[in-house]
N, C-alpha and C positions, 0 to 999 in steps of 0.2 A: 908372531903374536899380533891377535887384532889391536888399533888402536880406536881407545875410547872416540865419543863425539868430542870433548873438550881439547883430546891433545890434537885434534886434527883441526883447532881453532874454528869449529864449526857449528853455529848452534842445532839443537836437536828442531827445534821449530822449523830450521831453514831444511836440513835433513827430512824432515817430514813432508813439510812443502814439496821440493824436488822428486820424493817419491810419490805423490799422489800426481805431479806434470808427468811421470814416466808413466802412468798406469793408463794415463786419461790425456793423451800430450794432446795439440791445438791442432784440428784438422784443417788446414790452410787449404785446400782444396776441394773442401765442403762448399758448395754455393749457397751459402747462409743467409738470411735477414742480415746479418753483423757485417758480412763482406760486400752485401751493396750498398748499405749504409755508410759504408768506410768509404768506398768509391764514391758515393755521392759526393764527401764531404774533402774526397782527395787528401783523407788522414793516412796515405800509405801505409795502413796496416797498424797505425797508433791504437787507432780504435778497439781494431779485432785484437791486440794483445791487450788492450785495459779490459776489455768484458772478459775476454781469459782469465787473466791473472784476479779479477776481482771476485773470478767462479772458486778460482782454485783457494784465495785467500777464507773464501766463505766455508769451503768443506776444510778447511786446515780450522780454522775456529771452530765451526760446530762440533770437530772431533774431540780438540784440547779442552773445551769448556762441559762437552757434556761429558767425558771423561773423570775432570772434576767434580763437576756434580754427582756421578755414581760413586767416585772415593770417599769425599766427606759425607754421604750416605750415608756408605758403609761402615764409616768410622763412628756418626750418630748410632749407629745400629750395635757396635760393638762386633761389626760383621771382619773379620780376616780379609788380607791382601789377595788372597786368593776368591773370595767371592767377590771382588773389585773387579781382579781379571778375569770373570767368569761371567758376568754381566755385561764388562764390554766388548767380549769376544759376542756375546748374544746382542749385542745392539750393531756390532759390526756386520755381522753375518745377515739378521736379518730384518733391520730396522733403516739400514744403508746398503747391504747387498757388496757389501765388496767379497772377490772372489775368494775363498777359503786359503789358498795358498798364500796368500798375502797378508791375512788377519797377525797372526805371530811377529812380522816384522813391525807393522804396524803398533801392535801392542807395545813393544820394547821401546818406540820412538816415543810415541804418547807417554809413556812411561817418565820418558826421560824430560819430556816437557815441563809434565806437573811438577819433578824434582827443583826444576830450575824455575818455576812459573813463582813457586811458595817460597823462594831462597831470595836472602838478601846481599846488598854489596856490605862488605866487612869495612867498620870504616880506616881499618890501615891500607882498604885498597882504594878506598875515596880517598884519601890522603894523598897514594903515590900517584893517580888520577890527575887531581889538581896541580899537584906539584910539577907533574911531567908538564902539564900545557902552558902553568905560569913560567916555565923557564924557557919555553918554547914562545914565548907571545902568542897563545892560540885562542882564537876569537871563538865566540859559540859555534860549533863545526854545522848547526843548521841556519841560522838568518845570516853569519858571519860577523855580528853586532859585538862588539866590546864586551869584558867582560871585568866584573870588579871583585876582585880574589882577596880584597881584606875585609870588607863592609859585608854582615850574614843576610841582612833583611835591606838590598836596597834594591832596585826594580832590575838591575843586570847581573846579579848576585851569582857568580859561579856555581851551578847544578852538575853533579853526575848521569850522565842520561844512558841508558841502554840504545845500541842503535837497533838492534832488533829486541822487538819487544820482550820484557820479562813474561810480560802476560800471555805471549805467545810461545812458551819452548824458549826465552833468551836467556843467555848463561849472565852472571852476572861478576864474569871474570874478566881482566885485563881489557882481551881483542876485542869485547863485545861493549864495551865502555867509551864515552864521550865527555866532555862539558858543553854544558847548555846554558845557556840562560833563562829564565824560570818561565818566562812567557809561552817559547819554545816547546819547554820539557813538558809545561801543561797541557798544548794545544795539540805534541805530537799523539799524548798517551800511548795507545796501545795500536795506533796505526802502521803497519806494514811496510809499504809502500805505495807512488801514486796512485794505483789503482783502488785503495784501501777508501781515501776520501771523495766525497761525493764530486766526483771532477763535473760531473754533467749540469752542475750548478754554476760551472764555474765561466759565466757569459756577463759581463759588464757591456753599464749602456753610459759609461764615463771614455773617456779619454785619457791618456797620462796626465794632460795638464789641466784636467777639468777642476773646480774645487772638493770634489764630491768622488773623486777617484782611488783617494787611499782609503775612504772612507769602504766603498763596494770592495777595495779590493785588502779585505779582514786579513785577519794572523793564519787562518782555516785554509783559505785561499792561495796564501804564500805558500803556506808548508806544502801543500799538492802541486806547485808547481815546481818549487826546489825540489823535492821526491822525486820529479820527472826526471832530472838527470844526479840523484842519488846527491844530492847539496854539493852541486861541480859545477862551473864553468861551461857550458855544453859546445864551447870553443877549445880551451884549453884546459879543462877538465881540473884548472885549480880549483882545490875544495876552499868549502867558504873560510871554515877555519884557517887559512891560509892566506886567502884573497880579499877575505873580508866581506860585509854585506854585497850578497849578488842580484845584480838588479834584472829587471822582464823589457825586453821587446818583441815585435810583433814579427812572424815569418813572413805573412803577408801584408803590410799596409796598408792595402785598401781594406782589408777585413776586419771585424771589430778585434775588440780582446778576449778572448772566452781558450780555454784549456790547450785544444789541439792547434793556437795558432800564437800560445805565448811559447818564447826561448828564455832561456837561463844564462846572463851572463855576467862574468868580474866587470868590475871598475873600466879596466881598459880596453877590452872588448866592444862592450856598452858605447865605448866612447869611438872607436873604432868605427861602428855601426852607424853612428851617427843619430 
């Protein structure tokens, strides 16, 4: 018997994702604009998967959102599930061109998005959520920051976060669940991962110890560079919620601070480094 997307602790979003990388995978041997750009910048390859993955993130959205858009259509219209699926088998086929033997599976993943895009967390499972990380001591799992599990409205106020979007296909069961603190939970919204935020923005003309450096370097900022190594340690791969706020150094020194040349690291690492 097949097993569903949920018992295989797998979001449909992430499922979908994966099947549009298999259809359309990264030509790494293509001599691209992107792969002498990447040379240029001696991003080993950082580069050419962030323009990848930000391609693929963009055709995983336009599917899941206009998707929606054709169901609550439908549903204004007073039109069946089946003229749903009837419309966006005809926008798949020939508004996007993907190849016919593949529209069906697709349909069913999409499918499965919107189910879990429009579903909420039940709150006896925000409950056993909170409860599991307050017995755990567990820090907001993305800045690593304290977090205050009695107090409802105070600036670190324990949040539930999806780690992969609801808005995207994210289940909003157990595996798929975090705490955050609210700052976090707002700034990550519906962002995927690094490639999702505007990383090409992301060039400071501060210093670490300039006074004007936390200021350039926003909550926007942060959250794309923890993304970079999924909120780990990119030494020892402690999550923040574990290690606590993880802090940025530079791979190379002599170079300024901008995306492909910050690292992600704990406390002792950090300190490690020097």
């Amino acid at each position: 018997m097949q097993k569903s997307v949920d018992e295989n602790n797998i979001n449909p979003g992430e499922q979908l994702r994966e099947f549009i990388k298999k259809l359309f995978p990264a030509d790494v041997k293509n001599d691209s604009f992107i792969l002498r750009i990447d040379y240029l910048l001696q991003a080993d390859g950082e580069l050419r998967d962030l323009v990848y993955n930000s391609t693929i993130n963009y055709v995983l959205r336009r599917l899941i959102v206009t998707a929606d858009y054709f169901k609550r259509k439908c549903e204004k219209e007073n039109k069946g599930n089946e003229k749903f699926r009837t419309d966006l088998r005809a926008f798949l086929k020939d508004d996007m061109r993907f190849p016919e033997k593949h529209i069906g599976r697709i349909i069913v993943l999409i499918s499965e998005c919107l189910d879990k895009r429009n579903a909420d967390v039940a709150d006896s499972t925000k409950h056993k959520i909170r409860k599991r990380a307050r017995n755990n001591n567990k820090a907001c799992y993305i800045c690593g920051g304290e977090l205050e599990f009695d107090i409802g409205d105070s600036y670190n106020s324990v949040q539930v976060e999806h780690k992969w979007p609801k808005a995207m296909g994210g289940s909003s069961d157990n595996f798929n669940l975090e705490v955050a603190c609210p700052k976090c939970n707002c700034k990550k919204s519906d962002h995927i991962d690094a490639s999702d935020f505007h990383y090409e923005k992301i060039c400071l003309v501060s210093d670490e110890n300039d006074q004007h450096f936390s200021t350039e370097m926003n909550r926007e900022y942060e959250l794309a560079l923890w993304a970079k190594r999924e909120f780990k340690c990119s030494i020892c791969e402690k999550s923040a919620a574990d290690a606590g706020k993880l802090k940025f150094g530079r791979k190379n020194p002599n170079d300024s601070w901008h995306f492909l040349n910050i690292e992600i690291y704990c406390e002792k690492h950090h300190e490690i480094r020097g």
